[in-house]
Each structure stands twice: as structure tokens, then as C-alpha cells.
N, C-alpha and C positions, 0 to 999 in steps of 0.2 A: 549518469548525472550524480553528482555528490561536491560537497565543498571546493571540491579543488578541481573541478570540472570533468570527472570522471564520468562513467558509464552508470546504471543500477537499473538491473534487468526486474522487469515489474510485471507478473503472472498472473497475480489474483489480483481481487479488490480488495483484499488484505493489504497486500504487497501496496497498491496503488494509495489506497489513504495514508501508509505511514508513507509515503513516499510526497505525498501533497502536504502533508502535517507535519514531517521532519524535516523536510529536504528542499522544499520548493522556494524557489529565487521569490516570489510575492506572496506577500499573503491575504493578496485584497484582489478583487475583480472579480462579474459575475461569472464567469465562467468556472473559475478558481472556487467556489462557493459552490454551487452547481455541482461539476465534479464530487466535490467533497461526500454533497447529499448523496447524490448517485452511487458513489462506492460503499456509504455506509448502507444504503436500501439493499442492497446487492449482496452485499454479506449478511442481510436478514433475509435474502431472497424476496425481498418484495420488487427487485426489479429483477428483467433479466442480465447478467454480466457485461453486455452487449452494451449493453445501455449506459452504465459503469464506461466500458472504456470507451465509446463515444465519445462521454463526458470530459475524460479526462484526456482523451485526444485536444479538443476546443480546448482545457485549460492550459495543455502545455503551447499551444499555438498562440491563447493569450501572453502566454510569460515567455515566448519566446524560446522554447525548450524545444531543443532536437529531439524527434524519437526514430528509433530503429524500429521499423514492425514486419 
């Protein structure tokens, strides 16, 4: 995924928030918000990664974003 509808392969919860904060087609809806928390908790370890990409699985299903996993 990227501006011109490319691909952006997303590893960590690093990788996933700038990907939700840079990159992502909306920047409103709870799932979209959700995610966000998630990846940031996740990179404090307060959650598990899991939980991180859960999140951000729902948000791209919200915004309608293909993903490869």
C-alpha cells in the first residue's frame, strides 16, 4: 500500500503505526483509532503484538485496504 497503490510490507508495530499515521486512506473510524492504540501499547509491550495486529487487521477491513498475510 502506498500513494500510488502500491505494496508496504508491515513487520512490527513500529512498521504498523507509521503505516496507519503515514499512509492510511482514512484517518477517522473506530477501528482506525483502535489499531492506532494497539500498536502504540504494543511497542511499550503493554500489549501482546497479537493484539497489535488484530487491531490493525479490523482497521484495514474498515478502510478497505487489501492485506497479504
Amino acid at each position: 500500500m502506498s500513494d500510488t497503490g502500491g505494496y508496504r510490507r508491515v513487520n512490527t508495530a513500529q512498521d504498523a503505526t507509521e503505516t496507519l499515521l503515514d499512509h492510511w486512506p482514512i484517518r477517522d473510524g473506530e477501528a482506525y483509532l483502535t489499531a492506532i492504540q494497539a500498536c502504540l501499547d504494543a511497542i511499550m509491550e503493554r500489549v501482546h503484538p497479537q493484539a497489535a495486529r488484530n487491531a490493525f487487521i479490523k482497521a484495514a477491513e474498515e478502510a478497505g485496504v487489501s492485506l497479504l498475510q
